[in-house]
Backbone as CSV, one residue per row, in Angstrom:
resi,resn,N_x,N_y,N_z,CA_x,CA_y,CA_z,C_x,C_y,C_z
1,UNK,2.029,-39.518,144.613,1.507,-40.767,144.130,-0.007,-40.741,144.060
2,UNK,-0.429,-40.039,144.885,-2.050,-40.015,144.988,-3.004,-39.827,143.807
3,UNK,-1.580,-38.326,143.187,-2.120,-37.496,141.927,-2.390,-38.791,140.415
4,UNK,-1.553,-39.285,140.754,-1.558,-40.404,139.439,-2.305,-41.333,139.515
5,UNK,-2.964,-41.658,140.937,-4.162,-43.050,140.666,-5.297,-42.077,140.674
6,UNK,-5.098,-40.758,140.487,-6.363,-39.949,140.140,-7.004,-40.107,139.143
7,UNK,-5.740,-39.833,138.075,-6.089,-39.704,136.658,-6.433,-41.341,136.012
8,UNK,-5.522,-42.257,136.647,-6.339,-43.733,135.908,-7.641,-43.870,136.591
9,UNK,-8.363,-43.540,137.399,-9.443,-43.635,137.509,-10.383,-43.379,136.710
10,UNK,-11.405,-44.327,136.492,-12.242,-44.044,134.951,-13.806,-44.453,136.412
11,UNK,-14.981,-43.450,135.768,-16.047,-44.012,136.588,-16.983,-44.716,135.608
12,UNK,-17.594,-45.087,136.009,-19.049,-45.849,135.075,-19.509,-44.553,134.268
13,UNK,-19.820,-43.486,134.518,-20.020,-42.309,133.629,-19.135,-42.114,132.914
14,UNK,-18.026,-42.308,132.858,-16.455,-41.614,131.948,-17.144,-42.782,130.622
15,UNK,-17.029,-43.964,131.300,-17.069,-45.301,130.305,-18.458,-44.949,129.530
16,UNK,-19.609,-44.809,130.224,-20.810,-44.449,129.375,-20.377,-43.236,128.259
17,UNK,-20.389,-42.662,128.783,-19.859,-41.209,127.843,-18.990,-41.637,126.739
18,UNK,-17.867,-42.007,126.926,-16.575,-42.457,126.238,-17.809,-43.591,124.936
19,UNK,-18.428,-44.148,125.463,-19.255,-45.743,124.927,-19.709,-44.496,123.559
20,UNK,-20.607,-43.445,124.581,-21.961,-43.037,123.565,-20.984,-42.060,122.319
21,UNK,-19.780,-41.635,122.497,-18.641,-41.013,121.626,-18.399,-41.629,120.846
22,UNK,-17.760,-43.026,121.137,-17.510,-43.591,119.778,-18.599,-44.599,119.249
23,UNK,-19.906,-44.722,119.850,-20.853,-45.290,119.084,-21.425,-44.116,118.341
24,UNK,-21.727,-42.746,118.435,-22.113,-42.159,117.802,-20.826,-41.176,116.774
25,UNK,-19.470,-41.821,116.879,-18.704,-41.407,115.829,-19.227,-42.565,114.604
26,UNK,-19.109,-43.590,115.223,-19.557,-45.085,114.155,-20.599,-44.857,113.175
27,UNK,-21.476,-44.380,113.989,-22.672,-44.024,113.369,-22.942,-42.923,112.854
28,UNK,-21.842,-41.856,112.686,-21.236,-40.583,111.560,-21.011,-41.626,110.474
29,UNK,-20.290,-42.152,111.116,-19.108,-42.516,109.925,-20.012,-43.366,108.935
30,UNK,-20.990,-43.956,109.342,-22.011,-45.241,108.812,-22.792,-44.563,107.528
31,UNK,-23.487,-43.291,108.557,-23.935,-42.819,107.896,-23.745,-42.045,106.559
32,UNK,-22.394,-41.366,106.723,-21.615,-41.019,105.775,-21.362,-41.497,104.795
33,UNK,-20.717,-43.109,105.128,-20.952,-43.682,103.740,-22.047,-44.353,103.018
34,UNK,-22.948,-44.133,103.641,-24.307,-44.330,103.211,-24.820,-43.503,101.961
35,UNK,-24.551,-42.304,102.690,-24.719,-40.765,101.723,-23.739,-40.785,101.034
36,UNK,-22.602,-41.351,101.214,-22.300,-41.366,100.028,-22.424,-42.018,98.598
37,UNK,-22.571,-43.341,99.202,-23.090,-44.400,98.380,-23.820,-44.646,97.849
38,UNK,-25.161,-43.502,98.330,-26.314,-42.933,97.914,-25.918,-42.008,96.648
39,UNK,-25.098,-41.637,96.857,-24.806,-40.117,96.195,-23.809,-40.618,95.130
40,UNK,-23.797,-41.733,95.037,-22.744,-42.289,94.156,-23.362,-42.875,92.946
41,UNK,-23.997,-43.783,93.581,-25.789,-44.073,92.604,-26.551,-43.181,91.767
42,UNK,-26.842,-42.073,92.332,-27.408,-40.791,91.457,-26.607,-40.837,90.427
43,UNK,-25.108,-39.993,90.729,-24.425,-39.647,89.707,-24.434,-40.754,89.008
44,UNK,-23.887,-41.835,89.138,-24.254,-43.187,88.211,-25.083,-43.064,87.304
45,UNK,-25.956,-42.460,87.451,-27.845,-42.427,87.202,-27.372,-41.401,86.121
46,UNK,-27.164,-40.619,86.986,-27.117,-39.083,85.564,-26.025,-39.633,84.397
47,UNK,-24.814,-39.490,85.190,-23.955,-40.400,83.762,-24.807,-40.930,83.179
48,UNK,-25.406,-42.389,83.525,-26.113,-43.012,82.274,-27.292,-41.999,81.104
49,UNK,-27.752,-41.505,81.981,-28.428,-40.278,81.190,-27.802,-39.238,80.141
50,UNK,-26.798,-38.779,80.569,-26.283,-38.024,79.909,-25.285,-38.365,78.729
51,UNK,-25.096,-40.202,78.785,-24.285,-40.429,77.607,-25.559,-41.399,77.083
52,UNK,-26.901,-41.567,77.404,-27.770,-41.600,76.567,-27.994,-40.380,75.076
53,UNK,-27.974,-38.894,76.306,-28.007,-37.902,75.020,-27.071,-37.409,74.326
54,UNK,-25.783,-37.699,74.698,-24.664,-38.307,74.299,-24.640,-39.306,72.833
55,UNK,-25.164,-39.994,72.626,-25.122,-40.756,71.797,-26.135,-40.236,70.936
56,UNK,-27.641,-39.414,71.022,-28.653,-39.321,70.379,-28.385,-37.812,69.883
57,UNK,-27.721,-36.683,70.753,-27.041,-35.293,70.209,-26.877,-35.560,69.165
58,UNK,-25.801,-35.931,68.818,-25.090,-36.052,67.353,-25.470,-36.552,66.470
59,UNK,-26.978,-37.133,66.393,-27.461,-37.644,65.161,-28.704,-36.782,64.880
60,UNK,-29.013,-35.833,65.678,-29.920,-34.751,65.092,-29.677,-33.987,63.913
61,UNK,-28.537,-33.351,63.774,-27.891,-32.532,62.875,-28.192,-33.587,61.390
62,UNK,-27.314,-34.756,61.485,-27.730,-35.187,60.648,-29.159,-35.764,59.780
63,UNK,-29.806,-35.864,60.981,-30.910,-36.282,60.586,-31.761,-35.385,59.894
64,UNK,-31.412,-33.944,60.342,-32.398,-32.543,59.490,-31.718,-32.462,58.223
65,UNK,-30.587,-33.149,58.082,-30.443,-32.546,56.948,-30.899,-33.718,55.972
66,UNK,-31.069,-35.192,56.251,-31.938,-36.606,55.668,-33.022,-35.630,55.578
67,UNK,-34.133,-35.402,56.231,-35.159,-35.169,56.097,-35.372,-33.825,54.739
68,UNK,-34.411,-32.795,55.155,-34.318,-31.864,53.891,-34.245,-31.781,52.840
69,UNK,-33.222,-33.166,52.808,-33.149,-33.794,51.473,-33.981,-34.515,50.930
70,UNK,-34.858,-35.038,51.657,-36.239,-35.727,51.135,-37.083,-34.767,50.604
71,UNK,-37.070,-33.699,51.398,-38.036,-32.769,51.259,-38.086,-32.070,49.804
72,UNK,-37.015,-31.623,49.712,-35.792,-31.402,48.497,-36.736,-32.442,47.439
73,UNK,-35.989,-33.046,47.540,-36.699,-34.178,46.148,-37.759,-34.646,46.127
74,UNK,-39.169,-34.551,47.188,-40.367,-34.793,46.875,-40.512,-33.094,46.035
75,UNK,-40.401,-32.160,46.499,-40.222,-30.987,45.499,-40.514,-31.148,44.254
76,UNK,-38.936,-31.215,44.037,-38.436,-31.196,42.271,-39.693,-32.287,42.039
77,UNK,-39.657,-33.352,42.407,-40.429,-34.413,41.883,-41.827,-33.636,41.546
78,UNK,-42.547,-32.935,42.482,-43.839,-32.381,42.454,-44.015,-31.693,41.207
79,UNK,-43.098,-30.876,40.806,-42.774,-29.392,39.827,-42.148,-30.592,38.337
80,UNK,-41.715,-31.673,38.455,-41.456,-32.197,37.485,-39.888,-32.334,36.918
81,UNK,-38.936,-32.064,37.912,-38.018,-32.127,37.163,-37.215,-33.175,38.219
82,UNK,-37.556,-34.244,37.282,-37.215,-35.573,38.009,-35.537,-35.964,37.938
83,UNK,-34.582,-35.425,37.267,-33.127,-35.558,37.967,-32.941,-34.639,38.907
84,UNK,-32.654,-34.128,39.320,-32.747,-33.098,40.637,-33.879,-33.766,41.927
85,UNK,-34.630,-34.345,41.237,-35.826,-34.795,42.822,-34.923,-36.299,43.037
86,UNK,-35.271,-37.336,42.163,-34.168,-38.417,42.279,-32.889,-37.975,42.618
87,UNK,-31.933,-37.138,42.300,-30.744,-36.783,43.056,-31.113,-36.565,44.580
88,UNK,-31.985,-35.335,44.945,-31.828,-35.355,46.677,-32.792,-36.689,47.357
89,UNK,-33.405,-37.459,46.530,-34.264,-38.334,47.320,-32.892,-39.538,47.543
90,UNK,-31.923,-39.953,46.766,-30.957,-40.627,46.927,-29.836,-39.875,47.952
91,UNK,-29.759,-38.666,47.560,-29.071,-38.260,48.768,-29.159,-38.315,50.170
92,UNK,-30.587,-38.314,50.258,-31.464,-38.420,51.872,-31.384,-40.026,52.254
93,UNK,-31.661,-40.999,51.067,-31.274,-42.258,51.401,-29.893,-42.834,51.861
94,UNK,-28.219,-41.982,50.800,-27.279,-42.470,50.882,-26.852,-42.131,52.663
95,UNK,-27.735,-40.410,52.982,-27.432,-39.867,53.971,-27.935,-40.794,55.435
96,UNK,-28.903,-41.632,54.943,-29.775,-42.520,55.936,-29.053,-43.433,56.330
97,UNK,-28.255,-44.225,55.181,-27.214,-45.273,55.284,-26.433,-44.735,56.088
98,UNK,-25.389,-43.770,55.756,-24.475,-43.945,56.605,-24.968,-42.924,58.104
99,UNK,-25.640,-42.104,58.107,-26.228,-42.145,59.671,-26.609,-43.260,60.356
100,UNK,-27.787,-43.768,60.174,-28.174,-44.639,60.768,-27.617,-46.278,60.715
């Protein structure tokens, strides 16, 4: 019988100890989701960034080729052969419309 009121015995040190264990699991755990929540925000951050260039990627291509086509028909226009310069200067416009 002796052996068993051994083990329920708890001292003021067991309890301190035991205290500073699970206050400093709490304060894992706190912290953790802190960092994470932190770390959740970033990515947030980058997503928004990246479907910024997301949206602006895909209108480069088109846009060199608006500009080419301008280029194109200030040309012809320069040299004088004004159906061919009016053709790509409307092309660069029709191309403007529906890009932009």
């Amino acid at each position: 019988m002796g052996d068993i009121e051994m083990v329920y015995r708890i001292s003021l040190d067991d309890v301190l100890f035991l205290t500073c264990v699970v206050c400093g699991a709490l304060g894992l755990v706190i912290a953790l989701c802190l960092g994470i929540i932190v770390i959740c925000e970033k990515v947030k951050r980058r997503i928004a960034r990246m479907s910024e260039l997301r949206d602006v990627i895909p209108l480069v291509f088109p846009t060199l080729i608006i500009v080419l086509s301008a280029a194109a028909g200030i040309v012809y226009l320069l040299y004088g052969d004004w159906r061919r310069g009016f053709y790509w200067l409307l092309a660069a416009g029709l191309g403007g419309c529906v890009t932009w």
